[in-house]
NUKELO-903155 format. One record per residue: residue in three letters; residue number from 1; x negated, y negated, z negated of N, C-alpha, C in turn. Coordinates in steps of 0.1 Angstrom, whole numbers, plus 5000, padded with zeros to 4 digits. Each point is the difference from the previous one (the first is absolute). Layout:
BEGIN
> residuo;num;n_u;n_v;n_w;ca_u;ca_v;ca_w;c_u;c_v;c_w
> ALA;NUM;X;Y;Z;X;Y;Z;X;Y;Z
...
END
This chain:
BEGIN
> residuo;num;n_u;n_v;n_w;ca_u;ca_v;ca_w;c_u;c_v;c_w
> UNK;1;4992;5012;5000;5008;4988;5000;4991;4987;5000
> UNK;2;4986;5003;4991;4995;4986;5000;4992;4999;5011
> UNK;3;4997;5011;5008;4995;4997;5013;5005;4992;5009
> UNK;4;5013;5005;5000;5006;4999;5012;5007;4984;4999
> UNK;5;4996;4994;4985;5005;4987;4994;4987;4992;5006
> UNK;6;4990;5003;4997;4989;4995;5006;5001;4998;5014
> UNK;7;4997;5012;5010;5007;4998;5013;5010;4987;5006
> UNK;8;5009;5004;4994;5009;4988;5003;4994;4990;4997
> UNK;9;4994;4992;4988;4995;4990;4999;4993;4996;5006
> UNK;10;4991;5007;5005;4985;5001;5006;5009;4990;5012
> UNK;11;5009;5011;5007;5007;5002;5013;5007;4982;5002
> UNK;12;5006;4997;4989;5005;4986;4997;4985;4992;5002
> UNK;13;4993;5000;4993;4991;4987;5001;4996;5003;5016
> UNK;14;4994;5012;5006;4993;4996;5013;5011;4992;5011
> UNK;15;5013;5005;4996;5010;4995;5012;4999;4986;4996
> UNK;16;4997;4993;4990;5004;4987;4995;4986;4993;5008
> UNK;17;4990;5009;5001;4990;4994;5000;4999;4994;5018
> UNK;18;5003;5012;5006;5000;5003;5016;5011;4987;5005
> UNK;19;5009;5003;4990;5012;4988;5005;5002;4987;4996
> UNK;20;4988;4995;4995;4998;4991;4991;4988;4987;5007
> UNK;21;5002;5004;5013;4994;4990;5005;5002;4992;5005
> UNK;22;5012;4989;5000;5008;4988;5001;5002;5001;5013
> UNK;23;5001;5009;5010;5009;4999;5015;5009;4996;4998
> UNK;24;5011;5010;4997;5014;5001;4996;5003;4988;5000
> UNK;25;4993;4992;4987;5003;4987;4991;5001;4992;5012
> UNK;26;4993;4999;5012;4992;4989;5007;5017;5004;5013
> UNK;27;5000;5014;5000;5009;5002;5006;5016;4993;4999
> UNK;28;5006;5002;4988;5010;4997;4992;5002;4982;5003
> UNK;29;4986;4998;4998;4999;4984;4998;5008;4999;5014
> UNK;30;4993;5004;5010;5002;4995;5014;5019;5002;5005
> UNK;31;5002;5007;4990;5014;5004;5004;5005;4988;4994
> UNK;32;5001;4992;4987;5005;4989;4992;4998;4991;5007
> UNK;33;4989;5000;5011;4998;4988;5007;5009;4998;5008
> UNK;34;5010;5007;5008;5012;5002;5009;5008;4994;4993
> UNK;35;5002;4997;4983;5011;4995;4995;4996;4983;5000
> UNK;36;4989;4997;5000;4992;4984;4999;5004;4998;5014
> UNK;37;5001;5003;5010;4995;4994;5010;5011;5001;5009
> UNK;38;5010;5013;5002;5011;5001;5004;5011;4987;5002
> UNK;39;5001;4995;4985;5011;4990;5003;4996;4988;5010
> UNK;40;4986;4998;5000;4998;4992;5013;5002;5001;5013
> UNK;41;4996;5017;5003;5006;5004;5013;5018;5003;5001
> UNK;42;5002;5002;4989;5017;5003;5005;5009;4988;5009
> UNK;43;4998;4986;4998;5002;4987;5008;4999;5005;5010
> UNK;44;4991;5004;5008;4995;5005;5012;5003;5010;5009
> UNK;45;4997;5012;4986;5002;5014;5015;5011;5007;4988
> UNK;46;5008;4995;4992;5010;5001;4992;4994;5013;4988
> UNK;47;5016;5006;4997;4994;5007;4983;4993;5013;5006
> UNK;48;5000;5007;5008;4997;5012;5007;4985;5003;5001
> UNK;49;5002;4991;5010;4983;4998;5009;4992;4993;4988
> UNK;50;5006;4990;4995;4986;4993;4990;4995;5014;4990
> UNK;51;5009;5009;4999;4993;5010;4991;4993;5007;5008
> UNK;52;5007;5008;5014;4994;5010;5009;4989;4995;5006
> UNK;53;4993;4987;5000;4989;5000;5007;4990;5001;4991
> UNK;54;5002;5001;4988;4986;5007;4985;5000;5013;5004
> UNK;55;4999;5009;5010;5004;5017;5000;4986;5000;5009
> UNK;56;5000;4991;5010;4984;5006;5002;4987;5000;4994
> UNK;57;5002;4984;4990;4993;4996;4990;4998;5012;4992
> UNK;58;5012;5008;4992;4998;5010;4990;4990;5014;5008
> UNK;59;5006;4999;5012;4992;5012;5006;4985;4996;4999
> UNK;60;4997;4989;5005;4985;4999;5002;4991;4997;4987
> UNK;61;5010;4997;4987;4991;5003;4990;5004;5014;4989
> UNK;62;5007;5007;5003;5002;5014;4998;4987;5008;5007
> UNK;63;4998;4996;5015;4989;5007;5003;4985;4995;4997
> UNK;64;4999;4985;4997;4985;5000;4998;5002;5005;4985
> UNK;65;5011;5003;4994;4997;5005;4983;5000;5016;5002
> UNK;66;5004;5004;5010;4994;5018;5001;4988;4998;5006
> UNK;67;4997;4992;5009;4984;4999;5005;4990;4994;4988
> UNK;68;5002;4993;4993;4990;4997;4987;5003;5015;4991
> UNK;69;5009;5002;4997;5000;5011;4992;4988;5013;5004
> UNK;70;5003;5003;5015;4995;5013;5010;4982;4991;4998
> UNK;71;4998;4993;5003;4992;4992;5004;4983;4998;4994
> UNK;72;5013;4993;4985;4990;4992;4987;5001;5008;4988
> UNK;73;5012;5003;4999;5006;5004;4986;4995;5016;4999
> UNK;74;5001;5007;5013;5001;5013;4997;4985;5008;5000
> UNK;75;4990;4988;5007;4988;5007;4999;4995;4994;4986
> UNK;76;5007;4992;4992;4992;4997;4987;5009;5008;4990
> UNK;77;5013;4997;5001;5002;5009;4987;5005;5019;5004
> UNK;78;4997;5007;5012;5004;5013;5000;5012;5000;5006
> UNK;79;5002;5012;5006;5015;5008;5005;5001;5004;4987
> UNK;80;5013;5002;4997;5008;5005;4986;5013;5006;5006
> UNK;81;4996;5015;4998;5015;5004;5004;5010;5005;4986
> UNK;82;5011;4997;4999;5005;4999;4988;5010;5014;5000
> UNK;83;5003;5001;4993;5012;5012;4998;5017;4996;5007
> UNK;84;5004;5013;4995;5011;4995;5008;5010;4991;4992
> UNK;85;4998;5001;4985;5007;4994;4994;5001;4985;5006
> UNK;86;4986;4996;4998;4998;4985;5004;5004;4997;5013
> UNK;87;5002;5010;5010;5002;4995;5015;5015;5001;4998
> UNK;88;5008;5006;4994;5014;4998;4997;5004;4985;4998
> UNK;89;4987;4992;4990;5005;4990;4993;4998;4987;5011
> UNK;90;4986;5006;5010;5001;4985;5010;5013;5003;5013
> UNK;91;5004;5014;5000;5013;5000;5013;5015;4994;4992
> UNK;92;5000;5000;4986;5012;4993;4993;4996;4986;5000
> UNK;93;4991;4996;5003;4994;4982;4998;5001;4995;5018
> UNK;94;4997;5010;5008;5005;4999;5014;5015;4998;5000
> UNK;95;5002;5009;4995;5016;4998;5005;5006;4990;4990
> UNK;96;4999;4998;4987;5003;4986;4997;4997;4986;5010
> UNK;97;4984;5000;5002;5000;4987;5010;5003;4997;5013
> UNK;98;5008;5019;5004;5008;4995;5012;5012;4993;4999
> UNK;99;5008;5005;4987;5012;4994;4996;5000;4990;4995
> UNK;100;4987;4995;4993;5001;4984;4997;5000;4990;5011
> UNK;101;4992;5009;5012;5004;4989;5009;5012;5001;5014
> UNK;102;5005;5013;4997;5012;4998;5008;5012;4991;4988
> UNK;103;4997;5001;4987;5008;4992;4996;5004;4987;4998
> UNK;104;4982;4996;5004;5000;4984;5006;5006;4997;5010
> UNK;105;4999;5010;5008;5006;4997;5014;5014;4999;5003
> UNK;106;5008;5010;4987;5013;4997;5001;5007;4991;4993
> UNK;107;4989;4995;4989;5002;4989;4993;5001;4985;5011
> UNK;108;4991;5001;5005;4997;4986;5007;5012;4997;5009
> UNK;109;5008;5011;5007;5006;5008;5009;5013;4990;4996
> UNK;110;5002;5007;4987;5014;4993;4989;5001;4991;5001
> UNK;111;4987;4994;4995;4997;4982;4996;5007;4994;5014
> UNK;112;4995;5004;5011;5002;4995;5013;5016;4995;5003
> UNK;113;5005;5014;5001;5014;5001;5002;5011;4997;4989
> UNK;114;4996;4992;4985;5002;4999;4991;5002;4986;4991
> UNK;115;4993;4995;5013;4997;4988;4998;5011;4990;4998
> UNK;116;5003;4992;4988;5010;4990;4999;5013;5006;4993
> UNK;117;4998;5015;5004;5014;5004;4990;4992;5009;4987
> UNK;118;4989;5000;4997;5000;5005;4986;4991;4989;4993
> UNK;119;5004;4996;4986;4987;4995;4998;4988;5005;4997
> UNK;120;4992;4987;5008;4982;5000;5002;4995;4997;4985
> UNK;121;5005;5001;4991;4996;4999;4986;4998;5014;4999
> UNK;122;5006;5012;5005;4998;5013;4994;4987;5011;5007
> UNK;123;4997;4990;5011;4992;5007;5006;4986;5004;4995
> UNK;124;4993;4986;4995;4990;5001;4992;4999;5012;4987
> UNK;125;5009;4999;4994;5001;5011;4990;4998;5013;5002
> UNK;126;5008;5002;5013;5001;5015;5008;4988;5006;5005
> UNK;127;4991;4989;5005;4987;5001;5007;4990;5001;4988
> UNK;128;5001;4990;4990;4989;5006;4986;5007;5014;4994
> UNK;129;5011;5003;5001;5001;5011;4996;4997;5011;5003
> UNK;130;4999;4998;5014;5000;5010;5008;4981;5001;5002
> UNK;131;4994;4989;5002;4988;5001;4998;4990;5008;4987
> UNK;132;5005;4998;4985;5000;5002;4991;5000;5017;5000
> UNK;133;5015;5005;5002;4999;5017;5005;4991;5002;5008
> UNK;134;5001;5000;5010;4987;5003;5010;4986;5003;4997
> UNK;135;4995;4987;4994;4987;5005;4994;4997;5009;4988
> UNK;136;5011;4993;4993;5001;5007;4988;5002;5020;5002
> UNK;137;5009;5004;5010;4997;5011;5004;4985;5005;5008
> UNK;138;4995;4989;5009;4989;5005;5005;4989;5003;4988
> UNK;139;5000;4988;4991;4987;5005;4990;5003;5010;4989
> UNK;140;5016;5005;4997;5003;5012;4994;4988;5013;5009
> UNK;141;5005;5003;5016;5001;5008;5007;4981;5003;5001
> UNK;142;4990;4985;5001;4989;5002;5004;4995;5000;4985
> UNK;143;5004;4995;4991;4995;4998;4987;4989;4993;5001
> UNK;144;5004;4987;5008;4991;4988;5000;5003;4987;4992
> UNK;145;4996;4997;4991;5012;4991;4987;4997;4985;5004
> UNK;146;4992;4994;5013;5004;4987;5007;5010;4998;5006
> UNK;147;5006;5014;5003;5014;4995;5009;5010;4998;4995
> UNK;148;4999;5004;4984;5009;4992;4994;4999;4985;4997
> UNK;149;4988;5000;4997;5002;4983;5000;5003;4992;5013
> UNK;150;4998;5009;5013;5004;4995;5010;5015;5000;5001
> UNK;151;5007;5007;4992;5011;4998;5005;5007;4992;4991
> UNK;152;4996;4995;4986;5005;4992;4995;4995;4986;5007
> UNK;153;4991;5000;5004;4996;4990;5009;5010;4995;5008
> UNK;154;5002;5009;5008;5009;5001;5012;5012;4996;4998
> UNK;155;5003;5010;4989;5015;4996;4995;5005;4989;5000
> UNK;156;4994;4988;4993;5001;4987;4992;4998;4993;5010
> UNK;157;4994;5000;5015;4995;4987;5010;5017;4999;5010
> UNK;158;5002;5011;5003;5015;4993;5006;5009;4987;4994
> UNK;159;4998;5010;4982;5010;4992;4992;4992;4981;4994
> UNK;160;4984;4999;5001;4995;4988;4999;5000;4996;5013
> UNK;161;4997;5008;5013;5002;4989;5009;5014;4995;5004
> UNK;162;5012;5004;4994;5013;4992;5000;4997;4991;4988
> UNK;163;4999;5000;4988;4999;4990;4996;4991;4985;5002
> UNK;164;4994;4999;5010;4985;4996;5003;5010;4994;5008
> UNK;165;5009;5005;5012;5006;4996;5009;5016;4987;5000
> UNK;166;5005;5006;4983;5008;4995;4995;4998;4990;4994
> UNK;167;4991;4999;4988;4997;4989;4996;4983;4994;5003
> UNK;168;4993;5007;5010;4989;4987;5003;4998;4997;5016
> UNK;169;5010;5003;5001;5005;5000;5018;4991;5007;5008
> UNK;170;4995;5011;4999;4990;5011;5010;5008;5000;5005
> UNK;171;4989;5005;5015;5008;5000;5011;5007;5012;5003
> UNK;172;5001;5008;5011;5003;5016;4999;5003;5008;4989
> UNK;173;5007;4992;4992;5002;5009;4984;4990;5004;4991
> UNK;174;4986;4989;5004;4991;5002;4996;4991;5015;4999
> UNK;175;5003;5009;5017;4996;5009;4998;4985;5003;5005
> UNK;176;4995;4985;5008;4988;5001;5007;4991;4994;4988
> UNK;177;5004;4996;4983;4993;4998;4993;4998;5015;4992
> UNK;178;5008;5003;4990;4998;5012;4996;5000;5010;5006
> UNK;179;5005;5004;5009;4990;5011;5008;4987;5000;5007
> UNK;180;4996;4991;5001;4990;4992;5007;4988;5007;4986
> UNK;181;5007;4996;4991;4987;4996;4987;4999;5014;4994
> UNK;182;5012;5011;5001;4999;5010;5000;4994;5013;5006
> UNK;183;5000;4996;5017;4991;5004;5007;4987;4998;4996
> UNK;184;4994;4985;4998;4991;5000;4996;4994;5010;4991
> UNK;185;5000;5001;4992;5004;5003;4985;4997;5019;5005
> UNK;186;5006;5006;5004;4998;5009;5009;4985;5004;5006
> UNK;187;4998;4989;5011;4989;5004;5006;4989;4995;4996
> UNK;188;4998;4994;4990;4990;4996;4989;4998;5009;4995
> UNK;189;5010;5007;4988;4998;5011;4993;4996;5016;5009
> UNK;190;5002;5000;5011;4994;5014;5008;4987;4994;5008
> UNK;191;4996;4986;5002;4987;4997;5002;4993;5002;4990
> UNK;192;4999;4992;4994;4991;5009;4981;5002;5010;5000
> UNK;193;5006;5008;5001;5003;5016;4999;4990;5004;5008
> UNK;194;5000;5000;5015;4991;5007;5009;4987;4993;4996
> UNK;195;4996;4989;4999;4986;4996;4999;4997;5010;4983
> UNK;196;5004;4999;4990;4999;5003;4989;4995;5021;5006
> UNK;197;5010;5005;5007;4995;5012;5004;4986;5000;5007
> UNK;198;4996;4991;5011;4990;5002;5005;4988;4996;4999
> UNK;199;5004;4995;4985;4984;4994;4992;4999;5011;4992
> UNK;200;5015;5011;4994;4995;5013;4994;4996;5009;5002
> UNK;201;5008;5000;5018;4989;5014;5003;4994;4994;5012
> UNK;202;4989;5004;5002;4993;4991;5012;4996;5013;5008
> UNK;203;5001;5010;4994;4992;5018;5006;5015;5005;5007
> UNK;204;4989;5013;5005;5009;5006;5005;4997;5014;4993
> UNK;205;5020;5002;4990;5001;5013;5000;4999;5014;5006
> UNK;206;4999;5009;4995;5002;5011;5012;5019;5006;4998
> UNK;207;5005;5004;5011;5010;5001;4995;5009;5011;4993
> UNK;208;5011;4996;4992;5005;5000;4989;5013;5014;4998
> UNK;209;5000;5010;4993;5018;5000;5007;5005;5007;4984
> UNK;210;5009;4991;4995;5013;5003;4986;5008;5003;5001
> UNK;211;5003;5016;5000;5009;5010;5001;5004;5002;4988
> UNK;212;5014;4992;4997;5005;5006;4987;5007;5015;5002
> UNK;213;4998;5004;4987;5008;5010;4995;5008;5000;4983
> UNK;214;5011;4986;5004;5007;4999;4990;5018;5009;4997
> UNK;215;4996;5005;4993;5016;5007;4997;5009;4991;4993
> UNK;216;5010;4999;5003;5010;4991;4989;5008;5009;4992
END
């Protein structure tokens, strides 16, 4: 039993370690930035398109963050192949972040066609709340305990950039300020992340593989 408690632990710190090198963060950022910068474009190419033109943006920094990973990341800290337990836990965090963002999409979808007959007071709340779950289940799932604070983060900027909008006259509901600053905030904290990794390991491991054998 206390082996196999070890194990696990062991198994917990290396995933933390491997996944702990602020992509993600830098990634996540870049998605909050579609909420900053969107309400500028919706004037223009309206509510649809000002979101759907961030989709090539996300592709081409999704891929240089598997290309840094394949690249930088993997000849310094090792291949780590993990058990199956743990590959259960990143295909339940896949399929969460597909659903977080088809639910943006049917959120925004709403907002659109929704417009004028419900009140725009409730929306903000629905979006921190909804942001709030999200992470809060992503950092249950990876057992990464920043994404909770990401998501209380998250939670609270819908509901301050309406207040920002109501009483200090922001523009866009004040979404290109607090999201803006949240993004930031984001890709700051997975920049220090990655530089902090590659001042630790500067070698190259040989590679790695953690096969659990946990019973429950």
């Amino acid at each position: 039993m206390s082996q196999s408690m070890d194990l696990k632990e062991a198994e917990k710190k290396v995933f933390r370690t491997v996944y702990n090198d602020g992509l993600w963060d830098v990634l996540l950022g870049c998605f909050f930035l579609m909420f900053a910068f969107a309400p500028y474009l919706s004037t223009i190419m309206g509510d649809f398109w000002s979101s759907a033109v961030f989709l090539p943006l996300w592709g081409l920094v999704y891929l240089a963050i598997r290309l840094t990973r394949e690249y930088v990341i993997a000849p310094r800290m090792g291949v780590v192949d993990f058990g199956e337990k743990r590959k259960r836990r990143l295909k339940k965090f896949s399929a969460v972040l597909m659903v977080f963002n088809f639910v943006v999409l049917i959120l925004g979808i709403i907002a659109a066609f929704t417009s004028g007959r419900v009140s725009g007071s409730l929306y903000p709340y629905l979006l921190g709340a909804f942001f709030l779950i999200a992470f809060s289940l992503a950092a249950h799932v990876l057992d990464i305990i920043r994404l909770y604070f990401y998501g209380l983060l998250s939670g609270f900027v819908p509901v301050v950039g309406e207040w920002l909008y109501v009483n200090a006259g922001f523009s866009h509901h004040g979404y290109p300020v607090v999201f803006g600053t949240t993004a930031g905030i984001m890709i700051l904290v997975g920049v220090v992340l990655f530089l902090r990794l590659l001042i630790q390991h500067p070698g190259k491991p040989p590679e790695t593989s953690l096969e659990e054998d946990i019973h429950a």
